[in-house]
C-alpha positions in Angstrom: -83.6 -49.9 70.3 -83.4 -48.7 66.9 -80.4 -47.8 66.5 -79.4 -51.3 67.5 -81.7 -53.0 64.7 -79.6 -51.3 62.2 -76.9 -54.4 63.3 -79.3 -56.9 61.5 -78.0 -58.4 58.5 -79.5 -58.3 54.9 -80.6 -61.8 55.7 -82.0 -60.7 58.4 -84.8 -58.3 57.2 -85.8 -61.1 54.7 -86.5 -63.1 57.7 -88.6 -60.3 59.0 -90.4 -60.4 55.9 -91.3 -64.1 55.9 -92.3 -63.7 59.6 -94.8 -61.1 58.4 -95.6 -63.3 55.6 -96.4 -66.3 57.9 -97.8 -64.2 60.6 -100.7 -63.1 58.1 -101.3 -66.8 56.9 -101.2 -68.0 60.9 -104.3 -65.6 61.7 -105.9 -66.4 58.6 -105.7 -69.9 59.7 -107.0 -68.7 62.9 -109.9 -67.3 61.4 -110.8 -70.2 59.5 -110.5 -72.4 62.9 -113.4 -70.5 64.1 -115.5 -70.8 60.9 -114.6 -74.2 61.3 -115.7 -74.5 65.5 -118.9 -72.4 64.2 -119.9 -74.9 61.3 -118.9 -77.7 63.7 -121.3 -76.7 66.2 -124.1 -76.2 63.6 -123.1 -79.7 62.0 -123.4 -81.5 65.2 -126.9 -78.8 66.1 -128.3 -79.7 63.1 -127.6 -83.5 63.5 -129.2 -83.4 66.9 -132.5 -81.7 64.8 -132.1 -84.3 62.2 -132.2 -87.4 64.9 -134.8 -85.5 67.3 -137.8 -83.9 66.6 -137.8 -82.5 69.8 -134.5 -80.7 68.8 -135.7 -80.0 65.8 -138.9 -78.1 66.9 -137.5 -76.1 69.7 -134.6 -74.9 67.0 -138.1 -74.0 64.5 -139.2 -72.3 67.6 -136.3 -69.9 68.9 -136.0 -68.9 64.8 -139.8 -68.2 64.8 -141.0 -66.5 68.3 -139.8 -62.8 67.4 -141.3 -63.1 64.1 -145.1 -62.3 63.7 -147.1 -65.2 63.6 -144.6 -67.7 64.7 -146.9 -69.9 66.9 -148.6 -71.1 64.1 -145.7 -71.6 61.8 -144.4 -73.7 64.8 -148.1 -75.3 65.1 -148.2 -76.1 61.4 -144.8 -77.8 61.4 -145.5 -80.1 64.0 -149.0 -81.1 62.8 -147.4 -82.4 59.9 -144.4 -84.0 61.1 -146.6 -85.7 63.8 -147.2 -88.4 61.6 -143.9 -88.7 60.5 -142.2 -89.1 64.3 -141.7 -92.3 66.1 -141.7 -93.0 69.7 -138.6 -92.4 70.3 -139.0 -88.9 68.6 -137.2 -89.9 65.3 -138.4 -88.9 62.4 -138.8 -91.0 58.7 -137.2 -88.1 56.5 -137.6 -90.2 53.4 -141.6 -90.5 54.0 -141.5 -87.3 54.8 -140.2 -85.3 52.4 -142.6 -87.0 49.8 -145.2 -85.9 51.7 -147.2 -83.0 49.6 -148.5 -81.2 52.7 -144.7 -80.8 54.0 -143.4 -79.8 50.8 -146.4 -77.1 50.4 -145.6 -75.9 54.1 -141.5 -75.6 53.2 -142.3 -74.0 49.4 -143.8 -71.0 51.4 -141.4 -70.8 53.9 -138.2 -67.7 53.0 -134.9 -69.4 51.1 -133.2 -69.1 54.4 -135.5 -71.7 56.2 -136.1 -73.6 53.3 -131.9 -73.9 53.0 -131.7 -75.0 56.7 -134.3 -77.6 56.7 -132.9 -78.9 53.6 -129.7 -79.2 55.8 -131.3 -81.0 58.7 -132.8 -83.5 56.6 -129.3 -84.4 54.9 -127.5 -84.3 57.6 -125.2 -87.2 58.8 -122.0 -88.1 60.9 -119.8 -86.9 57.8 -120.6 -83.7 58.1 -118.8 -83.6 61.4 -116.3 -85.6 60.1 -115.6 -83.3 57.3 -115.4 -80.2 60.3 -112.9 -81.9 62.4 -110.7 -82.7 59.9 -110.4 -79.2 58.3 -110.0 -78.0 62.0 -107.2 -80.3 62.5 -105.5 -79.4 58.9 -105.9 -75.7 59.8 -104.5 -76.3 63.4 -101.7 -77.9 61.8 -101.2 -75.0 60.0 -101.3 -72.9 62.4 -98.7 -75.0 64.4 -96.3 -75.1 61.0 -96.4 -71.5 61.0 -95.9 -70.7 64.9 -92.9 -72.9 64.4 -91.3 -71.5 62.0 -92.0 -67.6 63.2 -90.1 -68.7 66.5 -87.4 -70.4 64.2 -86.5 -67.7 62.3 -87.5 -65.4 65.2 -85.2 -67.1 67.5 -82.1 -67.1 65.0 -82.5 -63.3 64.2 -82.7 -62.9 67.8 -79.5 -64.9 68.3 -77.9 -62.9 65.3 -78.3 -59.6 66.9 -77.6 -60.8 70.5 -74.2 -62.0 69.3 -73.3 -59.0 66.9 -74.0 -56.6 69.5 -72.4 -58.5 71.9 -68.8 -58.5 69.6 -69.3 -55.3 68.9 -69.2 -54.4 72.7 -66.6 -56.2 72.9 -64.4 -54.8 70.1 -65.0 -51.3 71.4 -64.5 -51.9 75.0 -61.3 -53.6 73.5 -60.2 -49.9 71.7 -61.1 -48.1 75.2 -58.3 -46.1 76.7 -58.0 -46.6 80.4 -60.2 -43.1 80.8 -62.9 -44.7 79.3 -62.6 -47.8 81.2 -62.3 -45.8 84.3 -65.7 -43.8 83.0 -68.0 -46.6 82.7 -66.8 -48.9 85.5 -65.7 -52.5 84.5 -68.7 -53.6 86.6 -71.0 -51.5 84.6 -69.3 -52.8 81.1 -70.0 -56.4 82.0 -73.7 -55.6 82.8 -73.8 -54.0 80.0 -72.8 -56.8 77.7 -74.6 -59.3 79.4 -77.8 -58.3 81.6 -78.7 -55.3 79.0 -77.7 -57.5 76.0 -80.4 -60.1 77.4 -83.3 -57.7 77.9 -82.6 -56.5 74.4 -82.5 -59.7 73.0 -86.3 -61.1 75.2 -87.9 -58.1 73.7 -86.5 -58.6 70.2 -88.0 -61.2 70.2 -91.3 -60.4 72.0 -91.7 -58.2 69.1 -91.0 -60.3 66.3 -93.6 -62.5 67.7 -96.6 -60.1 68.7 -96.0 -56.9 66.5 -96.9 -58.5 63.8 -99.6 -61.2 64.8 -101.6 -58.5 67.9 -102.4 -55.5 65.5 -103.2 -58.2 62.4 -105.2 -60.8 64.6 -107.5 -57.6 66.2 -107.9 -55.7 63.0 -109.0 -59.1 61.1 -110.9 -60.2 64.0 -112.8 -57.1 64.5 -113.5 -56.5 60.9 -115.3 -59.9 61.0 -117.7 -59.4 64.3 -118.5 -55.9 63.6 -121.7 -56.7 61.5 -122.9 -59.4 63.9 -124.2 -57.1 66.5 -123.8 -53.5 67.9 -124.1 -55.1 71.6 -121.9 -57.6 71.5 -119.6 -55.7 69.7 -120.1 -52.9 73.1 -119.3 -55.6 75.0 -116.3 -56.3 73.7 -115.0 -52.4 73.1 -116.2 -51.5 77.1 -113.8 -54.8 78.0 -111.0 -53.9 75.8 -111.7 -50.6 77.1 -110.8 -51.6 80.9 -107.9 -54.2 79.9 -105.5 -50.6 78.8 -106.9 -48.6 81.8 -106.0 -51.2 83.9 -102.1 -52.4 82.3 -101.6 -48.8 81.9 -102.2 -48.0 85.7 -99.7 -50.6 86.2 -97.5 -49.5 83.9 -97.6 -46.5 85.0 -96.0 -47.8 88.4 -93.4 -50.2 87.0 -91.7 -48.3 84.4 -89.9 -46.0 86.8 -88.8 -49.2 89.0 -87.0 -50.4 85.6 -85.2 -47.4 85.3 -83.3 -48.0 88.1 -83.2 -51.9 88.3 -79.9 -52.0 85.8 -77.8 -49.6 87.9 -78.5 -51.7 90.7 -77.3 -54.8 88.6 -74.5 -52.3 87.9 -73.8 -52.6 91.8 -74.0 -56.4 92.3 -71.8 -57.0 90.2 -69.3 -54.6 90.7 -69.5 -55.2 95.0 -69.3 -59.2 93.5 -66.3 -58.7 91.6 -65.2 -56.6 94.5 -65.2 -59.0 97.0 -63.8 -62.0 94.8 -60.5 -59.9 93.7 -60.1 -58.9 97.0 -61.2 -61.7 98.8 -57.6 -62.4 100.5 -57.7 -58.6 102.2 -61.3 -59.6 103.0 -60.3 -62.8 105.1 -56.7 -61.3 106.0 -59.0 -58.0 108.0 -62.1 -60.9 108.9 -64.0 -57.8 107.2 -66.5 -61.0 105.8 -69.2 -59.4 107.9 -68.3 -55.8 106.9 -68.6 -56.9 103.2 -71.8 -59.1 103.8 -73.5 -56.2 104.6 -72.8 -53.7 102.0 -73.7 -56.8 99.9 -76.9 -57.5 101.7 -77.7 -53.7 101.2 -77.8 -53.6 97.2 -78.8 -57.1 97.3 -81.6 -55.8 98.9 -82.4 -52.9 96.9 -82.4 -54.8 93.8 -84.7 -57.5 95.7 -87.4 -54.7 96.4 -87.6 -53.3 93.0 -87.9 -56.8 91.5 -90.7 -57.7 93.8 -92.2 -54.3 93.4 -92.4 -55.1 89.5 -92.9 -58.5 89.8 -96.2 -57.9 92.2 -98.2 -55.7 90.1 -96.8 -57.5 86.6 -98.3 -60.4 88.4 -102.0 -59.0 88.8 -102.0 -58.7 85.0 -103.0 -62.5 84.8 -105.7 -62.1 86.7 -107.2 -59.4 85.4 -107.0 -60.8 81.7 -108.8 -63.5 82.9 -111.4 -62.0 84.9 -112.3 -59.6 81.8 -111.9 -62.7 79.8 -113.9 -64.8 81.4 -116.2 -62.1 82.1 -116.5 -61.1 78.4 -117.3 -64.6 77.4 -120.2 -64.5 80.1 -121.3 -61.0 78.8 -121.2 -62.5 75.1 -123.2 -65.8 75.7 -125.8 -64.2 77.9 -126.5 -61.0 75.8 -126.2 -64.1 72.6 -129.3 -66.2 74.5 -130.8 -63.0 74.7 -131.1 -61.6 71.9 -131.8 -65.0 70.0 -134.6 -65.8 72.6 -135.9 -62.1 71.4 -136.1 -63.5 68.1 -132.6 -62.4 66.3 -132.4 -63.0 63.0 -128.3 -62.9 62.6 -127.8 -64.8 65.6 -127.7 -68.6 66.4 -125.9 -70.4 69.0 -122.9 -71.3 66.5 -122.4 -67.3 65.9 -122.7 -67.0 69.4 -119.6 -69.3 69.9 -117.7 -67.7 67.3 -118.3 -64.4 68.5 -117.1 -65.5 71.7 -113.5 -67.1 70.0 -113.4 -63.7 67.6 -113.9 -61.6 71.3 -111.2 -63.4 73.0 -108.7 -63.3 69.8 -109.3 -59.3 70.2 -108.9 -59.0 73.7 -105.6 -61.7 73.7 -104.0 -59.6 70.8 -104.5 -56.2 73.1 -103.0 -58.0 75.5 -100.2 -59.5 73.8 -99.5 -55.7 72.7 -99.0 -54.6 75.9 -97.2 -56.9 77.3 -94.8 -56.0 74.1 -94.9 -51.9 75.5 -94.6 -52.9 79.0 -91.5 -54.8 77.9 -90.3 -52.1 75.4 -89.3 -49.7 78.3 -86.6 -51.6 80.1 -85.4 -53.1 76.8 -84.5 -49.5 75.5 -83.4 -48.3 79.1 -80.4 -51.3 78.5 -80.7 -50.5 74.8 -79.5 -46.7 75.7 -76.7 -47.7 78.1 -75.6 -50.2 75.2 -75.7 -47.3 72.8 -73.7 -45.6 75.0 -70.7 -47.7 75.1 -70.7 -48.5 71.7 -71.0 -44.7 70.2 -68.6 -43.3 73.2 -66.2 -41.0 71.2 -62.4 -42.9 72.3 -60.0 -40.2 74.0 -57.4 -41.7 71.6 -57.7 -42.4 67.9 -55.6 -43.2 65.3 -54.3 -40.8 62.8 -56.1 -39.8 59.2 -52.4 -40.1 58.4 -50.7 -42.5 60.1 -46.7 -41.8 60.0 -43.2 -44.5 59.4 -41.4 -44.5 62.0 -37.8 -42.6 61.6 -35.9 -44.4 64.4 -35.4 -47.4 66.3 -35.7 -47.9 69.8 -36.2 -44.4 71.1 -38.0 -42.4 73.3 -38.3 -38.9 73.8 -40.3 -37.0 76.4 -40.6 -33.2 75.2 -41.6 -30.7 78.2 -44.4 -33.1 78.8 -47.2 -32.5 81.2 -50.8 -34.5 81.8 -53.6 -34.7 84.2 -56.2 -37.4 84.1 -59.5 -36.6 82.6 -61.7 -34.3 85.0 -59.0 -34.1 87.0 -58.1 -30.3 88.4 -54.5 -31.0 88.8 -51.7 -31.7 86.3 -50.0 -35.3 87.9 -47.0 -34.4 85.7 -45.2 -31.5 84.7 -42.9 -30.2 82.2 -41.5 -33.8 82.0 -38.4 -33.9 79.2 -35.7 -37.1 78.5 -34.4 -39.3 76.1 -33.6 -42.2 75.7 -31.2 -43.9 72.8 -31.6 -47.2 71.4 -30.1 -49.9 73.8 -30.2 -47.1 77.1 -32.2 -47.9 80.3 -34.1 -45.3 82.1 -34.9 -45.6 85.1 -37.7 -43.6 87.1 -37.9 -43.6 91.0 -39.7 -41.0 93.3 -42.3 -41.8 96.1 -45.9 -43.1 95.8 -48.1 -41.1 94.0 -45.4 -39.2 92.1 -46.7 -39.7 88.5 -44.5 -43.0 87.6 -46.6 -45.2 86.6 -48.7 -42.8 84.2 -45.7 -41.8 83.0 -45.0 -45.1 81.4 -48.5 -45.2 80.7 -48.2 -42.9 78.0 -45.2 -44.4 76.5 -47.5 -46.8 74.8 -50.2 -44.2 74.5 -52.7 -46.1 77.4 -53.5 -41.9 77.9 -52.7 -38.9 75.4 -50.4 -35.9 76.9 -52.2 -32.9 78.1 -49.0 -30.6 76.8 -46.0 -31.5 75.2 -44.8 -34.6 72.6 -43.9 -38.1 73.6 -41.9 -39.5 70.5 -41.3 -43.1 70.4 -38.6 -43.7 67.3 -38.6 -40.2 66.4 -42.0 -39.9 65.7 -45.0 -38.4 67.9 -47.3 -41.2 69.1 -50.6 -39.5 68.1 -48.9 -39.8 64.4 -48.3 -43.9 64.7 -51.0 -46.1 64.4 -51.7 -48.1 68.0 -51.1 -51.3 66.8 -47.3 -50.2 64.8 -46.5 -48.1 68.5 -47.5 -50.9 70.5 -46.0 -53.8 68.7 -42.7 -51.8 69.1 -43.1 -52.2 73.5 -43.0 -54.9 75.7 -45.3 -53.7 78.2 -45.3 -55.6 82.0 -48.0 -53.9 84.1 -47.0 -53.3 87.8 -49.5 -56.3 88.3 -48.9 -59.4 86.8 -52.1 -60.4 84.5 -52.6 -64.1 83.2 -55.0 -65.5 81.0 -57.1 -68.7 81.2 -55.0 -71.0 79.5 -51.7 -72.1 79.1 -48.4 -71.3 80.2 -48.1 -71.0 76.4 -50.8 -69.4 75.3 -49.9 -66.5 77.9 -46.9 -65.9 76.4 -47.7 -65.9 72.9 -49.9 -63.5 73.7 -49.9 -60.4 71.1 -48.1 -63.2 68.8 -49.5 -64.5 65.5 -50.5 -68.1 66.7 -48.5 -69.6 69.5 -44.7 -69.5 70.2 -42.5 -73.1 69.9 -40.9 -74.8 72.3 -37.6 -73.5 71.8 -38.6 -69.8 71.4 -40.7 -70.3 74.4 -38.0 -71.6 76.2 -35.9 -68.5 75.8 -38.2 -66.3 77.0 -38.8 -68.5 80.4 -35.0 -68.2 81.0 -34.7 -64.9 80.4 -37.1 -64.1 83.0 -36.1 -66.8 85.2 -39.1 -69.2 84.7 -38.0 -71.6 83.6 -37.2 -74.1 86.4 -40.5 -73.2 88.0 -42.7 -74.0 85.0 -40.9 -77.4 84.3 -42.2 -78.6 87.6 -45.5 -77.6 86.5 -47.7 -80.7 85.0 -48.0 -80.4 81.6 -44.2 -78.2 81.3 -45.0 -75.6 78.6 -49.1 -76.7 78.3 -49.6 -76.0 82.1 -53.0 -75.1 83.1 -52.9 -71.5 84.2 -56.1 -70.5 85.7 -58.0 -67.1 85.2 -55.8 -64.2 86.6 -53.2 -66.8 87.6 -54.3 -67.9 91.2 -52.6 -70.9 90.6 -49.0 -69.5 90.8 -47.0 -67.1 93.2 -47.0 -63.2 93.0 -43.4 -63.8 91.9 -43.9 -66.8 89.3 -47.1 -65.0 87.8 -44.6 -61.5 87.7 -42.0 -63.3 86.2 -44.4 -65.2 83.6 -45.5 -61.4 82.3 -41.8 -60.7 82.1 -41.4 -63.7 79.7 -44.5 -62.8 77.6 -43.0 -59.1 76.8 -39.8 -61.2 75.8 -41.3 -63.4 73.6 -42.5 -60.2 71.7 -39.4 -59.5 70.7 -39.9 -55.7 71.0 -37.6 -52.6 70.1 -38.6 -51.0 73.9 -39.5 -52.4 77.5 -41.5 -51.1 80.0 -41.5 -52.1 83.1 -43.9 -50.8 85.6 -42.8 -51.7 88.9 -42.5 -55.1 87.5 -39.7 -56.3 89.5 -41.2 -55.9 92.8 -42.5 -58.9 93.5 -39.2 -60.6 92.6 -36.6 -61.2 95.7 -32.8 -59.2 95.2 -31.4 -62.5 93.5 -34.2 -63.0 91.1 -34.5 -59.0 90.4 -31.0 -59.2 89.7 -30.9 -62.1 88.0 -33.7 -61.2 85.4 -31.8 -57.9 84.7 -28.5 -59.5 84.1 -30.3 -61.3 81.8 -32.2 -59.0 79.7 -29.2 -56.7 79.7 -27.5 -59.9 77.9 -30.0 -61.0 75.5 -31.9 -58.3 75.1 -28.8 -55.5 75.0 -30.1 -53.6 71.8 -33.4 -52.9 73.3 -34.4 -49.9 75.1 -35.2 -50.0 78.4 -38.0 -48.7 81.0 -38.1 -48.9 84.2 -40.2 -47.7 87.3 -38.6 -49.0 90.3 -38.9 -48.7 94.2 -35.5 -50.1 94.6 -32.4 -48.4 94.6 -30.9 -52.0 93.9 -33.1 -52.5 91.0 -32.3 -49.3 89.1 -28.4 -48.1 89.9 -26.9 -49.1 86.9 -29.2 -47.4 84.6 -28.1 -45.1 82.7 -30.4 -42.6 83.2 -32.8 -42.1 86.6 -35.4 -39.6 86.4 -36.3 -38.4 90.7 -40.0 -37.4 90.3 -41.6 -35.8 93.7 -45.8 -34.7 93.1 -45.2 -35.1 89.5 -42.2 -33.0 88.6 -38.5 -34.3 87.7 -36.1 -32.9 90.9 -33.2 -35.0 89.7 -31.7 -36.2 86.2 -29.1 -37.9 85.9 -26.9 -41.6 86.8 -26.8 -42.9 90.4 -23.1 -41.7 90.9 -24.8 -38.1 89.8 -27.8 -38.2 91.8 -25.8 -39.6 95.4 -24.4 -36.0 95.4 -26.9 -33.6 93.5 -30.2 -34.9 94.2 -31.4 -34.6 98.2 -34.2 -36.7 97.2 -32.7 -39.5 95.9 -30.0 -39.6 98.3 -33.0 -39.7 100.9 -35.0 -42.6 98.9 -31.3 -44.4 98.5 -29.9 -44.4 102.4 -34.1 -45.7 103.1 -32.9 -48.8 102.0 -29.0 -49.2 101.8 -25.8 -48.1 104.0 -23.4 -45.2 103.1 -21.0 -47.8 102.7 -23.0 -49.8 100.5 -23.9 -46.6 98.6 -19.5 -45.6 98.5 -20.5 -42.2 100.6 
């Protein structure tokens, strides 16, 4: 979690800082709303007293019966305020304080009593008056200041959430296909969703309570600890079972939230799952099959959320009960102790005691529900850290190199195996190709192809060897000058959510004009299809392309690589969801308009490939043949195999 709170801005901190700042003025102001609840109650006791003789003698005689000869201070009193009290027990305050016998009796009275009488006798309506209206300036207050701590909580929250998230972002972008391949893309988007979230509640969990728990307690308990040594007990032995009883439960739920992300992890990765694949689903009526492994983890990840969510629920109750029960504990031990004759405690201290007590045992409580939180935050806070500090398989150089050539590629004695991998899947791979050659590459499934081309624009590094693209190595180019130099068309056609435009200007600085982005249709023959499209050029294309063919979405990736403009092509299989006269005619085409650029291709087609000038045969990752298709009819057994698979001798001229 730390580590991530490094990400906050200069700004940032000095929010912090005036949270802290307002978070100390809030709990004052929550100190002084129970000064204020205390001195209301005494206004409105000592109003009663003022209005009530009755009042006002059983207050005289719970301050006098622990003290030695309280009876007859209590006897005195009302012998001479009986002359003073009316029927309805009022009593003529202005008679009576002219009286020489009551101001003999109050002269020998302590300071203390002679204070509080003094109070009774003055007091009126406006004292409460004056009590309510401090309380409501001082809840007002305290409402300003909550506001604004969740305001600039909130925002710094927001900040972090959103910097963290773009940063994920940027270095999932730099990934290599290894590392994609390491973390899962499942995995990635929980990570930069589900774990951002949790991050981002307990940020601001803290900014809220880590402050305001440890200041409110310390504050409250400094100002109840000279009150009284039992009711101060009482409050220790209850604070004293809250943490035995949220760490028992924590203590149950923390391992449960260890493992409840990984099973997000597989939710969403048996979700995306079964929405790319959902035609195979239907096409195999495996619905059922798939249902069930997603009931499975759906259930799993049910069970430890209900698991967590049944015992996080029993904290409620148990706050209140040792709430509630505290504030019993405090108001009987209070009557008891002032009926004993207490000479600190009255009913208003009582009361505030009670407020102080509950401030305490809230602010515990409020802390750990911040440390029960803090756990599953830095579990998602960990596999956060992980993505972003992952050391990438490829960087760029300290050094980055010009390039010498234009429109080459070399292969020298290259081999590579994937990452953990036992096997090399190529081997002692060497060819070159001049600017304006094509090169094909053929061989059966699982011959190395398509990672061959992969490391053409450097999607993986070689395990042995050099591949130089215009005469330099591609470890010494920069990524972005190798790969603005390719036209890469993965062997599955991938559109944006868009436009027709705005998925071919991809990789281009802001987006291509009509006439530019006409070329590139007709190049790759899609142009009459995407003039039949509403909106021509501005079609809607939706996420992944569903709303085209196999063909019209292949041929759309073939355009985008065109629009680029680049000095090499690739072409992974590309042409294989094209029929003969659309492969053909998309070569034609490219061999005319785009005759000084190099050309790539991996093809399953002898058709697509046999006027290439140069074929590399690969079988389990090794080159068996080298050479044109002439060359390779009579040298190569393989090829000749692969090519008579799929055309006549005569067609072939054997």
């Amino acid at each position: 979690m730390f580590k991530l709170y490094t990400r906050l801005r200069k700004r940032d901190w000095w929010f912090v800082a005036i949270i802290v700042v307002l978070t100390v003025l809030q709990v004052y102001c929550t100190m002084l709303m129970v000064d204020y609840i205390s001195g209301m109650i005494e206004a409105i006791q000592y109003l009663n007293c003022h209005n009530s003789a009755y009042e006002l003698f059983n207050m005289f005689e719970s301050a006098t019966s622990g003290i030695e000869g309280g009876d007859a201070l209590l006897a005195a009193l009302q012998s001479i305020f009986a002359p003073f009290v009316d029927s309805n027990g009022s009593i003529d305050w202005v008679s009576l304080q002219s009286d020489p016998a009551y101001l003999a009796f109050i002269s020998n009275l302590p300071i203390e009593v002679q204070n509080v009488m003094n109070t009774i006798m003055n007091a009126g309506p406006g004292d409460i008056w004056i009590e309510a209206g401090m309380m409501v300036l001082v809840a007002v207050g305290i409402a300003g200041c909550q506001i604004v701590i969740e305001i600039l909580a909130s925002y710094v929250t927001a900040n972090l959430a959103s910097k963290v998230r773009a940063e994920l972002n940027e270095k999932v972008s730099s990934f290599s296909l290894a590392e994609i391949k390491k973390f899962t893309t499942a995995s990635l988007i929980t990570r930069a969703t589900n774990d951002v979230q949790q991050v981002s509640m307990c940020t601001l969990l803290v900014l809220r309570m880590i402050f305001a728990a440890p200041i409110t307690a310390i504050w409250a308990i400094c100002k109840i600890q000279s009150a009284s040594w039992e009711l101060t007990l009482a409050t220790a032995i209850t604070i004293i079972l809250l943490v035995a009883a949220l760490t028992l439960i924590m203590c149950f739920v923390l391992p449960v939230f260890k493992t409840m992300q990984k099973r997000i992890d597989r939710i969403n990765s048996l979700t995306q799952e079964n929405l790319t694949g959902l035609r195979v689903v239907r096409a195999y009526n495996a619905e059922g099959y798939q249902k069930k492994k997603f009931a499975k983890a759906n259930e799993e990840l049910t069970k430890s959320q209900l698991f967590t969510g049944r015992l996080l629920a029993l904290m409620s109750p148990v706050m209140m009960i040792l709430m509630n029960g505290l504030t019993l504990a405090i108001y009987w031990i209070g009557a008891y102790l002032i009926q004993g004759g207490s000479t600190t405690l009255n009913y208003a201290s009582v009361s505030a005691f009670s407020q102080l007590a509950t401030q305490i045992v809230m602010s515990f409580m409020m802390l750990l529900m911040m440390f029960i939180m803090w756990p599953r935050a830095s579990v998602s806070a960990r596999r956060i850290n992980e993505v972003i500090e992952c050391p990438l398989s490829i960087n760029d150089p300290a050094n980055p190199k010009d390039v010498l050539e234009s429109g080459t590629v070399e292969f020298r004695d290259v081999s590579f195996r994937y990452p953990d991998a036992e096997e090399d899947v190529l081997e002692h791979v060497s060819f070159k190709a001049k600017k304006g050659d094509t090169i094909a590459f053929i061989g059966s499934t699982g011959s190395g192809k398509s990672s061959l081309v992969n490391l053409v624009a450097r999607l993986y590094d070689v395990t042995d060897g050099e591949v130089l693209v215009d005469g330099v190595n591609v470890k010494e180019l920069k990524q972005e000058t190798l790969r603005s130099h390719i036209g890469f068309v993965p062997q599955q056609g991938v559109l944006f959510s868009g436009t027709v435009r705005s998925n071919i200007s991809l990789g281009l600085e802001g987006e291509i004009d009509d006439d530019e982005c006409k070329r590139a249709l007709e190049v790759a023959c899609a142009d009459s299809f995407v003039k039949d499209m509403e909106g021509g050029y501005d079609a809607s294309i939706a996420q992944g392309g569903t709303n085209v063919s196999g063909g019209q979405r292949q041929r759309l990736c073939i355009a985008r690589a065109v629009a680029l403009k680049p000095e090499i092509f690739v072409f992974d299989d590309s042409f294989s969801a094209l029929d003969f006269k659309t492969d053909r005619a998309v070569r034609e085409n490219l061999a005319k308009d785009e005759k000084d650029a190099t050309k790539l291709i991996v093809a399953q087609r002898i058709g697509t490939i046999m006027d290439a000038d140069l074929i590399l045969v690969l079988q389990e990752g090794k080159v068996v043949g080298q050479g044109t298709h002439k060359e390779l009819l009579k040298n190569c057994s393989v090829y000749r195999d692969i090519a008579l698979s799929q055309m006549s001798k005569e067609e072939l001229g054997l």
